[in-house]
C-alpha positions as CSV (number, residue, x, y, z in Angstrom):
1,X,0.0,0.0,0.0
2,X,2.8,2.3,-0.2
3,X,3.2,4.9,-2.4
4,X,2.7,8.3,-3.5
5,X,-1.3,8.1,-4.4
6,X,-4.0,10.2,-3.1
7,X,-5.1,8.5,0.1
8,X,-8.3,8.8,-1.2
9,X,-6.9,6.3,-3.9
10,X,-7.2,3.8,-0.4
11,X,-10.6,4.2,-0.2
12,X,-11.4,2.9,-3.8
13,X,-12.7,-0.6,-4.8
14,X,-12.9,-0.3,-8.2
15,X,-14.1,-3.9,-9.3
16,X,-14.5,-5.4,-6.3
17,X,-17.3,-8.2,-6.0
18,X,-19.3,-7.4,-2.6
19,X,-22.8,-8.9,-1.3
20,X,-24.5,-6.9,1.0
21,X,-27.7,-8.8,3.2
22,X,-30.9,-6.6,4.1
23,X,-30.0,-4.3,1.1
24,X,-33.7,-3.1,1.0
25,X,-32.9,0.2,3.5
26,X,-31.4,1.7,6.0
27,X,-27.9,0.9,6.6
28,X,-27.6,-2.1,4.2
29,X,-28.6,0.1,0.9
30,X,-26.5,3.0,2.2
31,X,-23.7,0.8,2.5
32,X,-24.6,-0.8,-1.1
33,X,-24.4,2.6,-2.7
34,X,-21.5,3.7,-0.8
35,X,-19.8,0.7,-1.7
36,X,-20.9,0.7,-5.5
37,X,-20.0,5.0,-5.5
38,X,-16.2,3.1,-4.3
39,X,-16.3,1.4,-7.3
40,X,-18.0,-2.3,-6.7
41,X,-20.5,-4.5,-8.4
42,X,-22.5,-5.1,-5.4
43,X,-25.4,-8.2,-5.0
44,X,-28.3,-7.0,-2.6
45,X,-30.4,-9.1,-0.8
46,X,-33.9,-8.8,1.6
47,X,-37.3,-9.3,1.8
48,X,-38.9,-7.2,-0.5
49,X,-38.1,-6.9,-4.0
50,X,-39.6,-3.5,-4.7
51,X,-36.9,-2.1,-2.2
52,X,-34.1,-3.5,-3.5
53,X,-35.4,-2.9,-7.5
54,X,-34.5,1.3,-6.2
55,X,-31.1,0.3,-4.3
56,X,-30.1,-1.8,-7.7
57,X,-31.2,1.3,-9.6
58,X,-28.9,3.7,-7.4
59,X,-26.3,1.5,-7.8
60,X,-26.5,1.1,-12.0
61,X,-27.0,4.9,-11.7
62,X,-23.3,5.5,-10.9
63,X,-21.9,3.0,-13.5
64,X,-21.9,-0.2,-11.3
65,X,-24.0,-3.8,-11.7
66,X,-26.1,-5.0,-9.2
67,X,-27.6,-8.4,-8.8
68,X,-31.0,-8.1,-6.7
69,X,-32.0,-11.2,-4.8
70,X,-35.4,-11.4,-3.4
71,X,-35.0,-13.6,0.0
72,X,-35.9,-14.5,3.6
73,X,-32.5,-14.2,4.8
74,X,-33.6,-15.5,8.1
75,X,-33.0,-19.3,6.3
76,X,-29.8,-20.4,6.3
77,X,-29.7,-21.8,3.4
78,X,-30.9,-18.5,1.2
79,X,-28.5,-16.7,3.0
80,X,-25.4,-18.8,1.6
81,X,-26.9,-19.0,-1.3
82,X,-26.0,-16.1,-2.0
83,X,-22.3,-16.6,-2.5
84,X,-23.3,-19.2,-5.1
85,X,-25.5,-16.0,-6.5
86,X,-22.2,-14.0,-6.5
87,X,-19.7,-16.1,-8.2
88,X,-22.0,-17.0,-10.9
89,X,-23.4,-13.4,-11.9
90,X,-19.9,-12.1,-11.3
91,X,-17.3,-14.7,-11.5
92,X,-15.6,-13.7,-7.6
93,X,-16.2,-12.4,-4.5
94,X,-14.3,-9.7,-2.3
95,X,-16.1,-7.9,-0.1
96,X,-18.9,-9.4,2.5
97,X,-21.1,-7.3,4.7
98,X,-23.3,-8.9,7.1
99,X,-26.4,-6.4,7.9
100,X,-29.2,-8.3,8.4
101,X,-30.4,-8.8,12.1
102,X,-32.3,-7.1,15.1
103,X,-34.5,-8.2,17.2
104,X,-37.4,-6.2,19.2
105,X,-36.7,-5.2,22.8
106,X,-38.4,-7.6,25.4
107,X,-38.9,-7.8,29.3
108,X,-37.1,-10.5,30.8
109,X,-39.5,-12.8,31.9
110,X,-41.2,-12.6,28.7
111,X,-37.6,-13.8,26.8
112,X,-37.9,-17.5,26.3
113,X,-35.0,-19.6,25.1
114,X,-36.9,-19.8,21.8
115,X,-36.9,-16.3,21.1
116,X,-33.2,-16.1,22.7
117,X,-32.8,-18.8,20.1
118,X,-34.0,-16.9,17.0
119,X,-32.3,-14.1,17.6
120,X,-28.7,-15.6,18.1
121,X,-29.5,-17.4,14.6
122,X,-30.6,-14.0,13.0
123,X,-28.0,-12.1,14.0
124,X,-25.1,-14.5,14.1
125,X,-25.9,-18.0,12.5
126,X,-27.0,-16.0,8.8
127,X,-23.1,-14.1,9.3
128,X,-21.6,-17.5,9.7
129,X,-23.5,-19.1,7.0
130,X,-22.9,-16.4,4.2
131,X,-19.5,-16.4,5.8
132,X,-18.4,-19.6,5.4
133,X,-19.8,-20.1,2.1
134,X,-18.2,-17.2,0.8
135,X,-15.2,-17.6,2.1
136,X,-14.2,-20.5,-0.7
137,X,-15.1,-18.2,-3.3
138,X,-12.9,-15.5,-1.6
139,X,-9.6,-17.6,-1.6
140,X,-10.1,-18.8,-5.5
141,X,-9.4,-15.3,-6.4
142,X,-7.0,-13.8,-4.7
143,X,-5.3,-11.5,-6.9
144,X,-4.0,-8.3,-4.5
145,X,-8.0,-6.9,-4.4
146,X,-8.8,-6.8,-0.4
147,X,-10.8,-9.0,0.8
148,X,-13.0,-8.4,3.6
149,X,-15.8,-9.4,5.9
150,X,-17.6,-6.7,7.8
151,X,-20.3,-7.3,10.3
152,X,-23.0,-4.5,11.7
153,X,-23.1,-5.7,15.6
154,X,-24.6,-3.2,17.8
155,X,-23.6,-0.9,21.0
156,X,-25.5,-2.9,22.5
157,X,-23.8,-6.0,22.3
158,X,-20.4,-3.6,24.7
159,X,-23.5,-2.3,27.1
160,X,-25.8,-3.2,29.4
161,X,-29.6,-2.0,29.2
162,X,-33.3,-3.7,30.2
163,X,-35.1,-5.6,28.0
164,X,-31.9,-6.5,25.5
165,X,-30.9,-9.6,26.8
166,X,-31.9,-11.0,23.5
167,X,-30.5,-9.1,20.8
168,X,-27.6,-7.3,23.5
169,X,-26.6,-11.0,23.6
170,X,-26.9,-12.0,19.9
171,X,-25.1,-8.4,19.3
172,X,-21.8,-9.4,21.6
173,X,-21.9,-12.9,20.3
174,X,-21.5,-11.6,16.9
175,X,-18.7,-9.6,17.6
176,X,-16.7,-11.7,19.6
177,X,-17.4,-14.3,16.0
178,X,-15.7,-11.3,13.9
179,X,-12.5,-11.5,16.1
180,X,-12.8,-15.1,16.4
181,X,-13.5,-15.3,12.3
182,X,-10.1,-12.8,12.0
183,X,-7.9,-15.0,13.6
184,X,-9.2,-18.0,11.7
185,X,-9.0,-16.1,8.2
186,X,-6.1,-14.6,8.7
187,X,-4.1,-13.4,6.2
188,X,-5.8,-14.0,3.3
189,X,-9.6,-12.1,4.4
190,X,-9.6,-9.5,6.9
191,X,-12.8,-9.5,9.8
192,X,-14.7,-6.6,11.2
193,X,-17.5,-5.2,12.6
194,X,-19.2,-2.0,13.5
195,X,-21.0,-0.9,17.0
196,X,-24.0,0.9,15.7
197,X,-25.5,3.4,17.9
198,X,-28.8,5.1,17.4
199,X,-29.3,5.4,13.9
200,X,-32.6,7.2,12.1
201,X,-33.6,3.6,9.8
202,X,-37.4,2.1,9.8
203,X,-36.2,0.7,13.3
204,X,-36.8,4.2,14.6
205,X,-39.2,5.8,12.4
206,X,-41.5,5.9,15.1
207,X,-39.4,7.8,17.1
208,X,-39.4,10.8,14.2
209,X,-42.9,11.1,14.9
210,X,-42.2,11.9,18.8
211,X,-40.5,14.9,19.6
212,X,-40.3,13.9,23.1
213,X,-38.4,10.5,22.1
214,X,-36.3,11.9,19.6
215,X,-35.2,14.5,22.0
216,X,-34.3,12.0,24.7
217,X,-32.7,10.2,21.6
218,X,-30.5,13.3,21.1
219,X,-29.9,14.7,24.7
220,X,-28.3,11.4,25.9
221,X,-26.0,11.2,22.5
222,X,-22.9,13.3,23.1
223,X,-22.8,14.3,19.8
224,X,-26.2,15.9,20.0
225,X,-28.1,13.5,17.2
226,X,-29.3,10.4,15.6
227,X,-26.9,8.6,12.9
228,X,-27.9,8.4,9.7
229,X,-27.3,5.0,8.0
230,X,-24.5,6.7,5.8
231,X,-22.5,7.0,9.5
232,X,-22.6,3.6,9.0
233,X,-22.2,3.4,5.1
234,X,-18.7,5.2,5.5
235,X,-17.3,3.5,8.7
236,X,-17.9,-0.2,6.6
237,X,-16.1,1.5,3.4
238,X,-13.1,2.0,5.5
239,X,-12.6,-1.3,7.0
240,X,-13.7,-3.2,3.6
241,X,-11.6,-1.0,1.5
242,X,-7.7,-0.8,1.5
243,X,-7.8,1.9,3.9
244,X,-8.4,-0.4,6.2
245,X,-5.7,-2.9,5.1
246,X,-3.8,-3.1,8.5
247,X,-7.3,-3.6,10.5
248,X,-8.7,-7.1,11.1
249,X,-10.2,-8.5,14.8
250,X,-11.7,-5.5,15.1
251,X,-15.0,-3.4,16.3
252,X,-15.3,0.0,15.8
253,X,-17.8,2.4,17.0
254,X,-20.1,4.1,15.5
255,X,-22.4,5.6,18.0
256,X,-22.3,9.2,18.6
257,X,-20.2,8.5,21.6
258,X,-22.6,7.0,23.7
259,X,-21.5,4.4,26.7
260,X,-25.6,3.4,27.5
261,X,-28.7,2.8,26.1
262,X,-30.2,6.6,25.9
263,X,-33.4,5.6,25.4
264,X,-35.7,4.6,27.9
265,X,-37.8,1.5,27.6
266,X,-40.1,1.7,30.8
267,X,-39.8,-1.6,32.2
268,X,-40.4,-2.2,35.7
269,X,-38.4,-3.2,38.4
270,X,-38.6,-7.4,39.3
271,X,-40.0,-7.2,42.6
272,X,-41.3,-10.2,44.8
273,X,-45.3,-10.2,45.8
């Protein structure tokens, strides 16, 4: 990487292969068009078709091909099947970002070890799956391009706040996989992951529509706002791009500085009779 380029030359991935899961909004198509305005062909995958048929037209609006893949990315198998999708529209893969997740905030008590279940599968079994069927297609081609994995974990999976043992769980387990998946991959594919804060996606719309909320939202963020998905969209360019070529194992945070949930949920104290 040495040289005398433009260190915005570092940020380029010109030709680069990358697969992006729950593409439709939010943070995954920001990231899509981020990475596509970088310079990558770029397969997009979700639910809904209709989103992802504007994301693919973003994307072939600046030059780029994008491959849209209609799927319930909550099954394991159409979740690797997307490498598959990948190699054969596109012949190689390079860069792998692992969006879809979430689950809803829940009381304690009313946290089963079924619904503990499906979240650790949503948020960390579809990484592993797209993962490790990527990853094959990743080493055939290894031809000086970067190649990456970057994973969207979640400030709460570092913190502690009520009614998140679920997805604060599923959150810190999938970090602790992207250091544990660095190590493995090492040196050929570099592993990341981002610790999203509060960020203004279809998660939070509800909270635009209460001032009161939003301004909680904002007074408990050091920096004063929400994140917009493009926070996120230019924190996963970095670590997927060559500017992040000496960065692997690692999570970085993207939250507005906060160190605790600055929402409040309401739930009540456990209490005996």
């Amino acid at each position: 990487m040495s040289g005398t380029g433009s260190i915005l030359d570092r940020f380029s991935v010109v030709d680069h292969v990358a697969i992006v899961t729950g593409a439709g909004r939010g943070i995954g198509a920001a990231t899509a068009v981020a990475l596509a305005e970088a310079g990558a062909d770029v397969v997009i995958s979700a639910r809904t078709p209709d989103q992802l048929e504007l994301v693919a037209g973003r994307i072939r609006a600046l030059g780029r091909r994008a491959l849209v893949v209609p799927a319930d990315l909550s099954e394991l198998d159409a979740v690797a099947g997307l490498a598959s999708a990948a190699q054969d529209e596109f012949g190689r893969i390079d860069i792998v970002v692992n969006n879809v997740g979430g689950t809803f905030p829940r009381a304690f008590l009313e946290t089963d070890t079924g619904f503990l279940e499906e979240s650790f599968r949503f948020n960390v079994a579809t990484a592993h799956a797209l993962t490790r069927a990527a990853v094959p297609h990743m080493l055939a081609s290894l031809d000086g391009r970067q190649k990456s994995v970057t994973s969207i974990s979640s400030m709460m999976g570092r913190s502690a706040g009520r009614g998140f043992v679920a997805y604060g769980t599923a959150k810190a387990a999938l970090a602790h996989w992207s250091r544990l998946a660095a190590t493995d991959l090492a040196p050929s594919i570099r592993v990341n992951g981002v610790f999203v804060g509060s960020v203004l996606t279809s998660a939070l719309e509800f909270v635009a529509g209460v001032p009161e909320m939003k301004a909680e939202l904002e007074g408990k963020t050091p920096l004063g706002r929400i994140g917009e998905a493009e926070d996120i969209a230019a924190a996963v360019l970095y670590l997927a791009s060559p500017a992040g070529a000496f960065v692997t194992g690692k999570l970085l945070e993207v939250d507005g500085g906060i160190q605790v949930p600055n929402l409040e949920l309401g739930l009540r104290d456990l209490t005996g009779p």
